[in-house]
C-alpha positions in Angstrom: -62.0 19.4 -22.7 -63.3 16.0 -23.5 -60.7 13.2 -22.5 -59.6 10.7 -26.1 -58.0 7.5 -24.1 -56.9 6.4 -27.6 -55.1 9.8 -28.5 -53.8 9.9 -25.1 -52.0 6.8 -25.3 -50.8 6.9 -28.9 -48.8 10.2 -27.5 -47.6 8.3 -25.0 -46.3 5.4 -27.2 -45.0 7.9 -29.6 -42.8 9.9 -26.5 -41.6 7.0 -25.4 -40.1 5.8 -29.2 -38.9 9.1 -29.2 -37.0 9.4 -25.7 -35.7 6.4 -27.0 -34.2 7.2 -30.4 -33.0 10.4 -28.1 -31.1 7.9 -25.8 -29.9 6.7 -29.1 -28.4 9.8 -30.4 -27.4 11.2 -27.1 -25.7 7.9 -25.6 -23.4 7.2 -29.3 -21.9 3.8 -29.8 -20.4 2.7 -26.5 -22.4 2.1 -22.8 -18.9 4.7 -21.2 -20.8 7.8 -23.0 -23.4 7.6 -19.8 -20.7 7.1 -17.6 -21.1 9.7 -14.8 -17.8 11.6 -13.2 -17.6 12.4 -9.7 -15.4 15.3 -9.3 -13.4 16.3 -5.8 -11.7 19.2 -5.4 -9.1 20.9 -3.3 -8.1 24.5 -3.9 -5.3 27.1 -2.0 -4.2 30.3 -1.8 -1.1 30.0 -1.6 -0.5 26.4 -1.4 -0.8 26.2 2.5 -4.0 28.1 3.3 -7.2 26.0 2.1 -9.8 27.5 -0.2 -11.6 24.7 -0.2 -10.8 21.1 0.8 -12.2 17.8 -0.4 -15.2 19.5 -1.9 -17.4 17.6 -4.1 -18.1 19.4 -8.1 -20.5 19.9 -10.4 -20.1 16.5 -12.0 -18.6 15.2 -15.7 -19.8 12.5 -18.1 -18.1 10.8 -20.5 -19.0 11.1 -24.9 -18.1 9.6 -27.6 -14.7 9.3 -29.2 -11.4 10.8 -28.1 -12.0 14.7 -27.7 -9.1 17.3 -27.6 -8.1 20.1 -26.1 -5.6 20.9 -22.7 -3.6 18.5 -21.3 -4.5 14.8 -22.4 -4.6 12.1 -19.8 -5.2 8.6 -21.4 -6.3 6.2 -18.8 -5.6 2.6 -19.5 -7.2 0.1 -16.7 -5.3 -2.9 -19.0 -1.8 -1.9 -18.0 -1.6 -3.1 -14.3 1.5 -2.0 -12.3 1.6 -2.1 -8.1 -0.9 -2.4 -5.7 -1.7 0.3 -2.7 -1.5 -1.2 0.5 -2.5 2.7 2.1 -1.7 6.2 2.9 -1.1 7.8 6.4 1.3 9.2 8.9 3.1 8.3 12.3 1.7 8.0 16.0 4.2 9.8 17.6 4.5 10.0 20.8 3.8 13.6 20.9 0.8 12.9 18.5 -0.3 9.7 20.6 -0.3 11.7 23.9 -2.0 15.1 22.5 -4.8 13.1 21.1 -5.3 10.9 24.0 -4.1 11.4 27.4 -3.0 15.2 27.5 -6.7 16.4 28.8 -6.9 18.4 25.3 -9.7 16.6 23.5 -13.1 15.9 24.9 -13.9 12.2 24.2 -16.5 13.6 21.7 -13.7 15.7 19.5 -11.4 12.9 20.1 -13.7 10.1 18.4 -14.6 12.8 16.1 -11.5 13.7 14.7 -10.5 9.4 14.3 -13.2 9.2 12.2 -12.4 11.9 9.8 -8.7 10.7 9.9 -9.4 6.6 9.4 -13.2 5.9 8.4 -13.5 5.3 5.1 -16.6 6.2 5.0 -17.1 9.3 7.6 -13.1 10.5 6.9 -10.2 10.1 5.0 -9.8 6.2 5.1 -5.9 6.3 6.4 -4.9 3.4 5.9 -1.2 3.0 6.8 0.5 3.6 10.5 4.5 4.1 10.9 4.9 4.5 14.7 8.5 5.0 15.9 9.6 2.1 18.3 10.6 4.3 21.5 11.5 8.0 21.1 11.7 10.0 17.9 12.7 13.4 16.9 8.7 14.0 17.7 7.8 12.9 21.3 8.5 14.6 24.7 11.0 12.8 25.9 14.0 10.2 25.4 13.1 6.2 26.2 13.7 2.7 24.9 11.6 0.1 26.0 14.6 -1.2 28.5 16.6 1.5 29.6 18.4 -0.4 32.1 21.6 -2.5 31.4 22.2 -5.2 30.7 19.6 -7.5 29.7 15.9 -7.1 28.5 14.5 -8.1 31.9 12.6 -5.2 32.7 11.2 -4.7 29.2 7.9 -3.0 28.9 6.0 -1.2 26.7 3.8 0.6 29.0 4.7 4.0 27.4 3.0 2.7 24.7 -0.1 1.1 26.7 -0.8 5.2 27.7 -1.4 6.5 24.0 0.0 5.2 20.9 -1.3 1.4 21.6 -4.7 2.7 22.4 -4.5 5.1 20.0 -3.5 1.8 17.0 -6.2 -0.2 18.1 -8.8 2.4 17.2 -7.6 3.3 14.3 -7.8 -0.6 13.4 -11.4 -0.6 14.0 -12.0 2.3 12.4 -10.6 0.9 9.2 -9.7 -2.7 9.4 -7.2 -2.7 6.4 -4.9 -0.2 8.4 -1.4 -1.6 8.4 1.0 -0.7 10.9 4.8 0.0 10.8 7.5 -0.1 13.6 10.5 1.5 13.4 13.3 2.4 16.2 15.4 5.7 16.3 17.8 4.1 19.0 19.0 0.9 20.6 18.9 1.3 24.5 21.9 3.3 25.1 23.4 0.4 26.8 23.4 -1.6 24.1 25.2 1.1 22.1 29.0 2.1 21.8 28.7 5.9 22.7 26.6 4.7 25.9 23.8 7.7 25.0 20.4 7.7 22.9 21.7 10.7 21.0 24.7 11.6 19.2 24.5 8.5 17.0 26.5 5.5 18.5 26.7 2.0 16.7 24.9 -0.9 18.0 27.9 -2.9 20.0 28.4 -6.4 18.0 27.9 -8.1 21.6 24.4 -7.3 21.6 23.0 -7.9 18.5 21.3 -11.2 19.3 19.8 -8.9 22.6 18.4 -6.1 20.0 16.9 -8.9 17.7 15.1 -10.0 21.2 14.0 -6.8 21.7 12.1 -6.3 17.9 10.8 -9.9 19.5 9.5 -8.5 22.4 7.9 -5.4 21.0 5.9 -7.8 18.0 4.8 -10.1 20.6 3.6 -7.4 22.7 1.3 -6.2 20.5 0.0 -9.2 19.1 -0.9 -10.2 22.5 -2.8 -6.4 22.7 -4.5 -6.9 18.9 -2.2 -5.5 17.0 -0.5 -7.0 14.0 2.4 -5.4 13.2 2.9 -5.7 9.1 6.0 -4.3 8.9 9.6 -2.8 10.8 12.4 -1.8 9.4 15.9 -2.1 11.5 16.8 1.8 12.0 14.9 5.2 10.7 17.9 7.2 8.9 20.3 4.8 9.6 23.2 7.3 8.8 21.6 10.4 10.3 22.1 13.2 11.6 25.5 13.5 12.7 27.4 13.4 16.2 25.7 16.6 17.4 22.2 15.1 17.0 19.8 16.2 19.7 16.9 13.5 19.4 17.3 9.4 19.5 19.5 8.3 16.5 22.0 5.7 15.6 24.2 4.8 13.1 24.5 1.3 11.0 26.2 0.7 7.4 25.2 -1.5 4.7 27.8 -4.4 5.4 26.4 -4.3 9.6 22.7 -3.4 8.5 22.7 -6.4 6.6 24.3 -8.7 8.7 21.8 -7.6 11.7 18.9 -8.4 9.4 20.0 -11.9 8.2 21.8 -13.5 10.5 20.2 -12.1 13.9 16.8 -10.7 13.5 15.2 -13.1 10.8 16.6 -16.0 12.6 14.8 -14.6 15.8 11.9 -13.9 14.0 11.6 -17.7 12.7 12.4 -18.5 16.4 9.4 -17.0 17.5 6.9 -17.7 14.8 6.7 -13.8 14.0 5.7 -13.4 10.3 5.8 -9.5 10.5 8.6 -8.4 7.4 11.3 -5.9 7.7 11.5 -3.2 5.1 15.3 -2.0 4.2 16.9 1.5 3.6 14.3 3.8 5.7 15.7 6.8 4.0 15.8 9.4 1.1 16.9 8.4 -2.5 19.9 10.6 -1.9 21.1 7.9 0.3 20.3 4.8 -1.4 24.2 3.9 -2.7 24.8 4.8 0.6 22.7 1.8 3.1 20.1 0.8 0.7 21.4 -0.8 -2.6 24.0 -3.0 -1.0 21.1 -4.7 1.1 18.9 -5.5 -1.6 22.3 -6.7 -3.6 22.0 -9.4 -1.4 20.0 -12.5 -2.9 20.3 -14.5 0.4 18.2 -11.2 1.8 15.8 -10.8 -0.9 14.8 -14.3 -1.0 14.1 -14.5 2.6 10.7 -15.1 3.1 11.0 -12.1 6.0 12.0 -9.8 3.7 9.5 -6.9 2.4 10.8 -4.9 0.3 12.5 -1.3 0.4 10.7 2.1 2.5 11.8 5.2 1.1 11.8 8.5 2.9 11.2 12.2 0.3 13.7 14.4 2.0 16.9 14.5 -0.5 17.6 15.0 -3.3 14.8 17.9 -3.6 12.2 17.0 -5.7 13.0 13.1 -4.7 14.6 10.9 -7.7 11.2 9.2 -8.1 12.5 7.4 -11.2 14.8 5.2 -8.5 11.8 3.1 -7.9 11.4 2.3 -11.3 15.3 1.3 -12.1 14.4 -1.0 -8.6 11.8 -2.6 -10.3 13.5 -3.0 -13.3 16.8 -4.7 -11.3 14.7 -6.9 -9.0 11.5 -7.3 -10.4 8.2 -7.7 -7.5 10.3 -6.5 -4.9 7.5 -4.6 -2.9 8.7 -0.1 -2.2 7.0 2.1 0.0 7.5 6.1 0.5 7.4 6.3 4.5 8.2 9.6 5.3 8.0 13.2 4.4 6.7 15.5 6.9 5.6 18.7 5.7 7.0 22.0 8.0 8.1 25.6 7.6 10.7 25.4 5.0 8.1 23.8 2.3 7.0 26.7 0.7 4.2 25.1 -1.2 2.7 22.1 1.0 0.1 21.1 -1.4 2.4 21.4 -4.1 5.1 19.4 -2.7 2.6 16.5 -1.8 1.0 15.8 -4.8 4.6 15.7 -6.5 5.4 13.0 -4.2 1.6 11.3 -4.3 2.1 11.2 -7.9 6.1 10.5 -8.0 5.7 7.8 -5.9 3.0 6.2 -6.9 3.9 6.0 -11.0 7.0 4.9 -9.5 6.1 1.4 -7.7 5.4 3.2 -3.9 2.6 0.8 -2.4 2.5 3.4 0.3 2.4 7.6 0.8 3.0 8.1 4.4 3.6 11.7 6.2 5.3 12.3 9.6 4.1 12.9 12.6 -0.1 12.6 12.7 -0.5 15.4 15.3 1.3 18.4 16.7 0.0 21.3 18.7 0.5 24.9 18.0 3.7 25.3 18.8 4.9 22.6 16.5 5.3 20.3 19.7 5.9 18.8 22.4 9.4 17.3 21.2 12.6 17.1 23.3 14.7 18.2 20.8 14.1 17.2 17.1 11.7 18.9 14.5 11.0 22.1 15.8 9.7 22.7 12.2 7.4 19.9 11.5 3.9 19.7 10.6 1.1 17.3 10.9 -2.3 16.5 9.6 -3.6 18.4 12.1 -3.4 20.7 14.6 -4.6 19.7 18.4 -4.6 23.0 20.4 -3.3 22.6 23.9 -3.2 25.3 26.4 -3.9 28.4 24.6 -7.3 30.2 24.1 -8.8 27.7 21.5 -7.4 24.4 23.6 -9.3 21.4 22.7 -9.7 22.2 19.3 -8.6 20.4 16.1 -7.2 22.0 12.9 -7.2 20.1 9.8 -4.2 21.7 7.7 -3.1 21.1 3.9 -2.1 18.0 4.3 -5.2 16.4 5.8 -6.3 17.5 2.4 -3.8 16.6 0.0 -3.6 13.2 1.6 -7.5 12.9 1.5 -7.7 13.5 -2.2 -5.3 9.9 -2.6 -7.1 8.1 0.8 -10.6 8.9 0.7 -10.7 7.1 -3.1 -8.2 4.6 -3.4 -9.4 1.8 -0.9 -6.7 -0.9 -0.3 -6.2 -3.6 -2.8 -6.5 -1.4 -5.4 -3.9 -1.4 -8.2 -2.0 1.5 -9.8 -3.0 1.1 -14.1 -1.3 3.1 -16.9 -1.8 6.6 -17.3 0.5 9.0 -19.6 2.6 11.3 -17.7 1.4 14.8 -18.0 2.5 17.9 -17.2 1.6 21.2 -15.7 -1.1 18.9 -14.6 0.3 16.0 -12.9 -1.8 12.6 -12.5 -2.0 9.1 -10.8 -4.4 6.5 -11.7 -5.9 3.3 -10.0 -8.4 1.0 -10.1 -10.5 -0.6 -7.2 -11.1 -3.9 -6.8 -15.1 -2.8 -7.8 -13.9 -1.5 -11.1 -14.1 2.0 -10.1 -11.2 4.1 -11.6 -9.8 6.7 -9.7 -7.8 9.9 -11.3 -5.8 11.8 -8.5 -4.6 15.4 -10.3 -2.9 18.4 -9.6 -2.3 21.4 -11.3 1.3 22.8 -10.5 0.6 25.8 -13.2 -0.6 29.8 -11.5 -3.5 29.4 -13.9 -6.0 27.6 -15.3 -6.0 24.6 -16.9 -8.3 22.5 -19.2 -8.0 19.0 -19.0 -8.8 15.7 -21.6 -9.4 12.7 -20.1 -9.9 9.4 -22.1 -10.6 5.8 -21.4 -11.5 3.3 -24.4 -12.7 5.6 -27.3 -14.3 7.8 -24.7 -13.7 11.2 -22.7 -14.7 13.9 -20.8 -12.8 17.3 -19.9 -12.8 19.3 -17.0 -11.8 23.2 -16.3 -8.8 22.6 -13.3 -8.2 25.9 -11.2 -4.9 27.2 -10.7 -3.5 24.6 -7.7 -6.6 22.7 -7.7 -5.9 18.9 -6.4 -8.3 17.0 -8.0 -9.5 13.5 -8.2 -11.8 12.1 -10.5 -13.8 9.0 -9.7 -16.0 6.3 -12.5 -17.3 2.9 -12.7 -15.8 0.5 -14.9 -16.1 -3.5 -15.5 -14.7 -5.2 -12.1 -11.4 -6.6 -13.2 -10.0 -8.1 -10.1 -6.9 -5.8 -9.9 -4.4 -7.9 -11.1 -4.8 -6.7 -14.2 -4.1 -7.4 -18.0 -4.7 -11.2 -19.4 -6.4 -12.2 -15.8 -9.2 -9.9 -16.1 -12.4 -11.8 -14.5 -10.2 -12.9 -11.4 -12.2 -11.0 -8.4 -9.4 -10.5 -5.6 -11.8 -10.7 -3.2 -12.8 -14.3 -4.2 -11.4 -17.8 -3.1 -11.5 -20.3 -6.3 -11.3 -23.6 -6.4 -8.6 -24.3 -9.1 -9.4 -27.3 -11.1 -6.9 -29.3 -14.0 -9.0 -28.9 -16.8 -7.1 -32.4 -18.1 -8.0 -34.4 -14.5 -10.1 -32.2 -13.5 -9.2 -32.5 -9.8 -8.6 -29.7 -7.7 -4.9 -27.3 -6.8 -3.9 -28.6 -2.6 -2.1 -28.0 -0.5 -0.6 -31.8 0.6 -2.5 -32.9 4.1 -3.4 -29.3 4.6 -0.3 -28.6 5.4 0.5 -24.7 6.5 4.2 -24.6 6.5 6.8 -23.9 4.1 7.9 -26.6 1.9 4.2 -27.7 1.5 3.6 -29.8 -1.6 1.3 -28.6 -4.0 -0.8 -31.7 -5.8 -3.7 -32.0 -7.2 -6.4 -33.9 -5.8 -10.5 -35.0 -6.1 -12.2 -31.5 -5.3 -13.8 -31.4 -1.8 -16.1 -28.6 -1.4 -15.3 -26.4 1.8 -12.3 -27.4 2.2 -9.7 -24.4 3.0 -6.6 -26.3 1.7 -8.1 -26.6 -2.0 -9.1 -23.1 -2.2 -6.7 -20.0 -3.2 -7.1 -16.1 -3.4 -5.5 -14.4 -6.5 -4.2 -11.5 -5.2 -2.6 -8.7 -6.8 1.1 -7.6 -7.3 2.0 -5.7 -10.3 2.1 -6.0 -14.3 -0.4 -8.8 -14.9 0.3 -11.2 -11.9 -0.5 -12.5 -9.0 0.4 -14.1 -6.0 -2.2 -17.1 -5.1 -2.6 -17.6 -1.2 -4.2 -20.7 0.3 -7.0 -20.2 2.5 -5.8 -22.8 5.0 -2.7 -20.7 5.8 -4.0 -17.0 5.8 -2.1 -16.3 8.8 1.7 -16.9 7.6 0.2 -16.0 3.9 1.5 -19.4 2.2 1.1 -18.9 -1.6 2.4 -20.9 -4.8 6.1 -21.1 -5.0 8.5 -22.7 -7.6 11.3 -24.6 -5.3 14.4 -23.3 -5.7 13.7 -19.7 -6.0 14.1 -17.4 -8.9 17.1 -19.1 -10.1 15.3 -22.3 -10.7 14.1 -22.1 -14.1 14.2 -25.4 -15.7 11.1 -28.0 -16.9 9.6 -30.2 -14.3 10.8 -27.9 -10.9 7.7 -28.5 -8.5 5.5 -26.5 -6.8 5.4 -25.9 -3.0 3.8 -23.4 -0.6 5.8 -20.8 0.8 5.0 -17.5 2.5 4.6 -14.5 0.7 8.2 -12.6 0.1 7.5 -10.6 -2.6 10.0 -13.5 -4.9 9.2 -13.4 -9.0 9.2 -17.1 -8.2 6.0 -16.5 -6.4 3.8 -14.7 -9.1 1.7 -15.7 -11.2 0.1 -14.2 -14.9 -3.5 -15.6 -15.4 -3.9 -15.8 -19.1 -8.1 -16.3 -19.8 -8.8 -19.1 -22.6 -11.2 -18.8 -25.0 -13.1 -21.9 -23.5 -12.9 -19.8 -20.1 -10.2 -21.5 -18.3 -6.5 -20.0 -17.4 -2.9 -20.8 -18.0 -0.9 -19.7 -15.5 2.9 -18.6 -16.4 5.5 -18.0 -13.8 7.2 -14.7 -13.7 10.8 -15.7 -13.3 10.8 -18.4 -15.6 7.8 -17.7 -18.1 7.2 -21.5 -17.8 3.8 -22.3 -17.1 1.7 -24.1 -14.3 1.9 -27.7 -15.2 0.5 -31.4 -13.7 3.5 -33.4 -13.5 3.0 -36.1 -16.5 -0.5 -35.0 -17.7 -1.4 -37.3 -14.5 -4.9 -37.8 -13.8 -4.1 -39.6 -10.3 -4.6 -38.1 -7.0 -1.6 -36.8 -5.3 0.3 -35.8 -8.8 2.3 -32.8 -7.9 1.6 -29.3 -10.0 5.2 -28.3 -11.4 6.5 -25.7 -13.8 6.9 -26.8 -17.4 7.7 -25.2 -21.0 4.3 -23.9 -22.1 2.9 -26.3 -24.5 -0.6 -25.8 -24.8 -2.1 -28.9 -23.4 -4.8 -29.6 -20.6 -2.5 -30.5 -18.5 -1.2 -26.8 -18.6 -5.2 -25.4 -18.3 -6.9 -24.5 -15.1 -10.7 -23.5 -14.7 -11.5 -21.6 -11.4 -14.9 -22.0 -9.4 -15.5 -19.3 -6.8 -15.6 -21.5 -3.4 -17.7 -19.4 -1.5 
């Protein structure tokens, strides 16, 4: 056939106008209608036994307009609530030791199976540790760091330099986000009244000072080994199980909890320069009137820079009253919760089930955290010197039977994965309606992908709307199918709402648009009390540059870069009560106070005003100054440069 170059390429121009008008037609009025939907999936038979786990779909796309049909989940990356800090479960002793020293696991399978539990890119991407301090209802026998009375002279955690140490510190590199939780089950049994580990016993009034040590000892330890501890809280349970208890326990009250915390550890805390933050309550939301909500009561303990917030355990009542972490929030306002413990075990009829009520309970309910019990067991639910006979883990480490040295991952490697693998750390929970049979949970990453974790509590199946700006896609969910949908979207920075533009991941120069000289931190100061001022911008220098990063609703708290390490941020003196014109600005570290945060609110000319949560006054330069060394203060909004910020990534 003779070749026509001409008539060749008109076809071609002519294709190519008409794939276009195609793209036209096909991609309707907004760029989301392209938008690709990565679908995972995990499926059971009878909500135990895995079908299928973590397995990647055929794929969705989003179209044009709102669609219908099934349950409707309205996504809504605008409405910005807490951030995740991570999900995991507990080094155990038991768990520690089966993993690591017991001869079960080849190196190979060992290094293996920590991959798929903490990578976040070969695994699940745990991302939060709770690791008893001593013995626990999990771990093969009873022992305190100082078992012998009547001092803390022969302290030592070389229990913990065997397995659970080691054990930390790889799970740290594995995934250098990890944060890491102590917690005791017992005082040394001298220190206690009943003179035994189990049984309960009070801590004896004459040794509280010793027990503060003792946290002291334990922090410093691992610092000195790598470890950071993030977080402890002063008992597991603190009013269980009863005087016939077979395991490590001990009793406290609110009135003695409290007065433990603030007058005896935090002051040996501050002795010691240890930043790490104690948690309250440790226990179910049955309990809470019980230890919990005459703690947090307490404003000399909530304003304490020490103090973290409150860790919640999933135990009682059955289902959990999730909706207690949102009357929290709405009684003390940025005061950080984490769920801490569940384990999964024999009398949980439906596993899967039962953890995506919590993953999604929690979370829509102000949990930064979803943590299970014990990481590891064997096959006999063990080892344990009394305890959980019951218990599950995320896996299964055979020991001594005819498959030894292998791993089973069980339901709730799953479950957990579906939450984990996705939601990366300093991502940010955003609104999404609550649904029901098909339960959801929705976040954001700091990249601007959204994240949809799902379940479908109904015996059949279930179709399911999902929408985001004018768009949507819907998806066919199996009868107990966990699923958890993943897009891109803009990068908003994860503190959400009128801040949009703010990448956490950033440090910013933050410049008076009236002077414009820059936010510092007075003679690069690191220590509370720091006056904040404004000053002629230097570039690289640390005390002049501040991270936005996210708490909850809109705001932020802003951390200079000079003082990472005790996580000094912007702080109106005075504390939450201090609400009036002209208060000033100082650094103080991180403690979770509505003091302390901080609502971005973009200009139309591309600078910020900055309003204060616990006062709704905004971010000010004391007397419009254009001097050096004016100090930044909190004033009525008013609208004036003075009151207008512009922030220059510093690199």
């Amino acid at each position: 056939m003779p070749h026509h170059p001409h008539t060749g390429r008109l076809i071609a121009v002519l294709a190519a106008v008409a794939a276009v008008f195609a793209g036209l037609v096909l991609a309707g009025p907004g760029a989301a209608a392209a938008t690709a939907v990565q679908v995972t999936m995990t499926t059971t038979s009878d909500g135990k036994t895995v079908v299928q786990g973590l397995q990647t779909q055929t794929p969705a796309a989003f179209e044009a307009g709102n669609g219908s049909g099934g349950t409707v989940i309205t996504v809504d990356p605008a409405a910005r609530y807490q951030p995740f800090e991570g999900g995991g479960a507990s080094f155990t002793d038991s768990a520690a030791w089966l993993m690591n020293s017991s001869g079960a696991l080849s190196a190979a399978t060992r290094d293996a199976t920590m991959r798929k539990l903490f990578s976040p890119t070969e695994g699940i991407g745990l991302g939060f540790l709770r690791n008893p301090m001593g013995a626990s209802d999990i771990a093969r026998s009873h022992y305190t760091y100082d078992d012998t009375c009547c001092d803390l002279s022969d302290f030592s955690i070389s229990r913990d330099l065997a397995d659970v140490l080691p054990m930390t510190q790889r799970a740290r590199q594995l995934n250098p986000d990890l944060k890491v939780m102590a917690v005791p089950w017992s005082a040394p049994a001298w220190m206690k009244d009943n003179g035994r580990l189990t049984q309960m016993g009070k801590l004896r009034p004459e040794y509280y000072d010793t027990y503060a040590q003792y946290f002291v000892k334990y922090l410093q330890a691992y610092e000195q080994r790598g470890v950071h501890v993030d977080y402890v809280s002063v008992q597991n349970e603190p009013q269980c199980c009863g005087a016939n208890s077979n395991y490590p326990t001990m009793e406290w009250t609110a009135a003695t909890l409290l007065d433990f915390t603030r007058n005896h550890l935090f002051p040996a805390f501050r002795s010691a320069g240890i930043t790490t933050k104690a948690l309250i309550h440790d226990w179910n939301h049955g309990d809470w009137n019980t230890t919990g909500a005459g703690q947090l009561a307490d404003a000399a303990l909530r304003g304490d820079p020490l103090f973290g917030g409150v860790a919640w355990h999933g135990y009682t009542p059955t289902p959990p009253n999730y909706a207690l972490g949102s009357t929290i929030q709405s009684q003390y306002p940025g005061v950080a919760q984490y769920e801490t413990e569940h384990s999964g075990g024999t009398w949980v009829g439906d596993q899967q089930l039962e953890d995506l009520r919590d993953i999604t309970g929690f979370t829509r309910n102000w949990a930064r955290a979803y943590v299970k019990w014990s990481l590891a067991l064997d096959q006999a639910r063990g080892p344990h010197a009394g305890g959980c006979d019951s218990c599950s883990g995320l896996i299964t480490v055979h020991n001594g039977d005819a498959r030894s040295g292998q791993v089973d991952y069980t339901v709730e490697y799953y479950t957990m994965g579906q939450l984990t693998k996705f939601v990366r750390a300093g991502a940010v929970r955003i609104g999404s309606n609550a649904t029901d049979p098909v339960w959801n949970t929705a976040f954001v990453n700091s990249d601007g992908q959204r994240v949809l974790v799902t379940h479908n509590s109904s015996s059949s199946t279930q179709q399911v709307t999902v929408r985001e700006a004018g768009q949507h896609f819907s998806y066919s969910l199996p009868a107990r199918a966990t699923t958890t949908f993943t897009w891109s979207g803009a990068p908003t920075g994860g503190g959400g709402g009128d801040g949009d533009g703010i990448s956490t991941s950033a440090w910013y120069q933050v410049a008076g648009a009236g002077s414009g000289k820059c936010v510092d931190a007075k003679d690069r100061g690191t220590a509370n009390g720091t006056a904040v001022q404004q000053w002629s911008c230097v570039a690289g220098q640390a005390n002049q540059q501040w991270q936005f990063r996210p708490v909850d609703g809109g705001y932020y708290r802003v951390v200079n870069r000079n003082a990472t390490a005790t996580e000094q941020v912007w702080d109106v003196t005075g504390g939450a009560s201090a609400t009036g014109d002209s208060v000033p600005l100082q650094t103080w570290q991180w403690s979770s106070g509505a003091n302390q945060q901080w609502k971005p609110v973009l200009q139309a000319d591309g600078s910020y005003v900055l309003t204060a949560r616990h006062s709704g006054k905004c971010l000010d330069v004391a007397s419009a100054s254009a001097a050096d060394g004016a100090l930044l203060q909190q004033y009525t909004c008013n609208g004036t440069a003075a009151q207008s910020f512009r922030l220059t990534p510093a690199g």
